[in-house]
N, C-alpha and C positions, 0 to 999 in steps of 0.2 A: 877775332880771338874770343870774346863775347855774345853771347846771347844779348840783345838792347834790354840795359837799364833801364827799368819802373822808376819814373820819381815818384816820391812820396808826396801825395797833393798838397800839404801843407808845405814846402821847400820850396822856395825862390828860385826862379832861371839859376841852373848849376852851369853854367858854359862858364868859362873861365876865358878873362881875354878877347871875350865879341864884341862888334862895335854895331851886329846889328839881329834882328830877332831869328835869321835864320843862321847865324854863330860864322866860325873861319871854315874853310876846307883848304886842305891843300891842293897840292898839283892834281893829285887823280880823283879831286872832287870827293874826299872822306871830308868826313867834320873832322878837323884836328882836332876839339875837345874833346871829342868820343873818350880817345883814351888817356888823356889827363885827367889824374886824379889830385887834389889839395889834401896834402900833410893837415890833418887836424887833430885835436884835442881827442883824449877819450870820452866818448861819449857818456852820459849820464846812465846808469844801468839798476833801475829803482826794482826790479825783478831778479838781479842776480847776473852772472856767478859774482860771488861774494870775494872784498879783500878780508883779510883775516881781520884787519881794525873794525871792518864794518858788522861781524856779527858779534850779538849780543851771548854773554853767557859763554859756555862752551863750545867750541869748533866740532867736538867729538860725538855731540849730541847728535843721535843719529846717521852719524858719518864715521868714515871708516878713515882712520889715520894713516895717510900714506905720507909725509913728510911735509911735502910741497906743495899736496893736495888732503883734502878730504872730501871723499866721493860719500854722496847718501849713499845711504845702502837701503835697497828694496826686497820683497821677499820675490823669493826663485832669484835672483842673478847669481853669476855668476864673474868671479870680476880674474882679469887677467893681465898680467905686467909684460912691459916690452922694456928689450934691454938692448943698449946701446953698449958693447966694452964691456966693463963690469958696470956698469951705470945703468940705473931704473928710470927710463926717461918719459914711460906713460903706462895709464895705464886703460882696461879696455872692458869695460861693462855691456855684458850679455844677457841678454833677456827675453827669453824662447828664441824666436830667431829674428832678432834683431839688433844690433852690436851700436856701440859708439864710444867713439876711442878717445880718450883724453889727454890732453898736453900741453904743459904751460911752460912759455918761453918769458926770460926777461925780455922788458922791453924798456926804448925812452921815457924819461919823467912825462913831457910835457909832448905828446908826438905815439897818434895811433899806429900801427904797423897794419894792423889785418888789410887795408886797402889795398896795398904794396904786395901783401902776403898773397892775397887771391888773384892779382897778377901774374905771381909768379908759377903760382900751380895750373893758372887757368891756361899757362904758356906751355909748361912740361904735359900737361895732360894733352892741349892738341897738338902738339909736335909728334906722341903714339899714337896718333890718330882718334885722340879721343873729341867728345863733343862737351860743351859747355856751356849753361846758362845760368846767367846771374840773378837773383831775383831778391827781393825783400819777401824773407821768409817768418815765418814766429820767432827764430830770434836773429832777425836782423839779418842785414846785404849777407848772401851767402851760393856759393855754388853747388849747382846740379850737376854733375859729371857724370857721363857712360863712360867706361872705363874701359880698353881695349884690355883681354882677361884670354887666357887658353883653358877650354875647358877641360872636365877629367874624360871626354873623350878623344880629345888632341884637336877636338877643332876650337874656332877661333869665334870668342863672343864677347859682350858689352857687360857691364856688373856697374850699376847704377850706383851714387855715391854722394850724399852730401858733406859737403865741408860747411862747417858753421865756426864763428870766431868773435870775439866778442874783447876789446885795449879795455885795461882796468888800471889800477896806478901803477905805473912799471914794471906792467905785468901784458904779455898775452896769453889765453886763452882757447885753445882749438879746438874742434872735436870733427869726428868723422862718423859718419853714422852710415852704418850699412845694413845690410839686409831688409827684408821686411820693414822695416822703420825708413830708409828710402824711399820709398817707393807708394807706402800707403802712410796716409796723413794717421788714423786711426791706432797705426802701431807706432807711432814716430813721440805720439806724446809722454808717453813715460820717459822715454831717452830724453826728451828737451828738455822734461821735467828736472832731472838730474845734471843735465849741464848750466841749468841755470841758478843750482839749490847746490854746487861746486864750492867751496872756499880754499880761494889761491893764496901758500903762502909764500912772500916772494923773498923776504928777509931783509936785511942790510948789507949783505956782501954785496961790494962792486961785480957786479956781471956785465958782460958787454952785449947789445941788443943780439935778439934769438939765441943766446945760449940755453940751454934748457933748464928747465928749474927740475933737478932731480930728487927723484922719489925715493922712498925704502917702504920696506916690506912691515906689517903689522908685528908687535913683539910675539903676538900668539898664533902667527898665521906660519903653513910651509908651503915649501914649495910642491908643485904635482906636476910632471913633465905629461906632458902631451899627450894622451895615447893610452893614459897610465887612468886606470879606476881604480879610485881605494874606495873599502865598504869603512871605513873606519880610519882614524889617527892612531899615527904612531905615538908611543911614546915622548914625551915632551914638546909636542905642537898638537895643535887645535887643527883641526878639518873644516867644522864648523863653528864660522866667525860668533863671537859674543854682541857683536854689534848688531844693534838695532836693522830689524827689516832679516837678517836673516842670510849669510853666506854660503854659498855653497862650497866653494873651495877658490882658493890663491894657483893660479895658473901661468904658467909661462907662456905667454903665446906668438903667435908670428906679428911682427912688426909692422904698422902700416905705414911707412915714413911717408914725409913730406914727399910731393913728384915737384924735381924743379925739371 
């Protein structure tokens, strides 16, 4: 189902359960720790995304107020919401052509999910015949997936895809990066830039783990359906954001959900 895990050199034998240096297998001769993973702690995240207790000063400072989130804002993006219902459940920062989509789910106090989580997509993805590999990336264990895709000539192609994730306190964290920023390291860093310069706010409602922490829209931002160019705002909404870095427009756009 995976591409073989990198350990990080500095990480102790991860086999879980060995009584000897070459680990268990089972019957057909796999390592049964391959795919055991240990429930741990969230990890220490001294680079970001941020909980709301953790930043100094104003959350808005430079960032663009989406409820649950606040995304830097950079100049040229263009940022776009996905809606679940009538529910704003991510949203999706573009930047010439390179996308990455953001989404934070409640999670366990004490208990990371993203392990579990990359299991679960690394499953749905090769089930459509897609391919996957795991790797320690700039921000942490994350997947590379080709992504079985029909193109706009009706045949049939691969569309490369990182998944990156990052447990914060009660909080998860995702983002999806496509285009150009897949594929080359070079355009990839602005988007990382942004998912780690994130501040997730998860609040004090009882949530039950992966429900999703919902977003709203900017008091001065509208909406622009798809398809649709305005040289100009309408009356009573803003086209372009006031927020630092520079908005181009609030966009509704296609959804990239989770693949289980």
């Amino acid at each position: 189902m995976f591409g073989r895990r990198r350990k990080r050199k500095e990480d102790p034998e991860e086999a879980v359960g060995t009584t000897s240096d070459e680990g268990t297998k089972d019957e057909g001769g796999q390592d049964g720790d391959e795919e055991r993973r240990v429930k741990l702690e969230p990890a220490p995240r001294p680079d970001g995304p941020w909980d709301l207790s953790e930043v100094p000063g104003s959350p808005s400072e430079g960032r663009v107020d989406l409820g649950g989130l606040f995304v830097p804002g950079v100049q040229g993006m263009e940022l776009r919401v996905e809606v679940a219902g009538d529910a704003i459940v991510a949203a999706t920062v573009v930047v010439k052509d390179s996308a990455i989509q953001l989404q934070a789910f409640a999670a366990p106090r004490r208990e990371g999910i993203w392990g579990e989580v990359r299991e679960e997509i690394a499953s749905g993805i090769t089930q459509q015949g897609g391919v996957i590999d795991e790797i320690e990336g700039p921000l942490g264990w994350e997947l590379r997936a080709r992504v079985p895709v029909q193109l706009p000539d009706g045949k049939r192609g691969m569309q490369v895809v990182r998944f990156v994730g990052v447990d914060g306190p009660r909080w998860f964290l995702r983002g999806v990066i496509s285009g150009q920023g897949a594929v080359q390291p070079q355009a990839a860093g602005l988007l990382e830039q942004i998912f780690r310069d994130t501040v997730v706010v998860r609040g004090d409602s009882p949530m039950a783990p992966r429900d999703p922490i919902v977003l709203k829209l900017p008091q001065d931002a509208q909406m622009v359906p798809d398809g649709v160019k305005q040289e100009k705002a309408d009356e009573g909404g803003t086209q372009v954001s006031r927020f630092a870095g520079g908005l181009d427009k609030l966009r509704r756009g296609p959804e990239i959900s989770e693949v289980r």
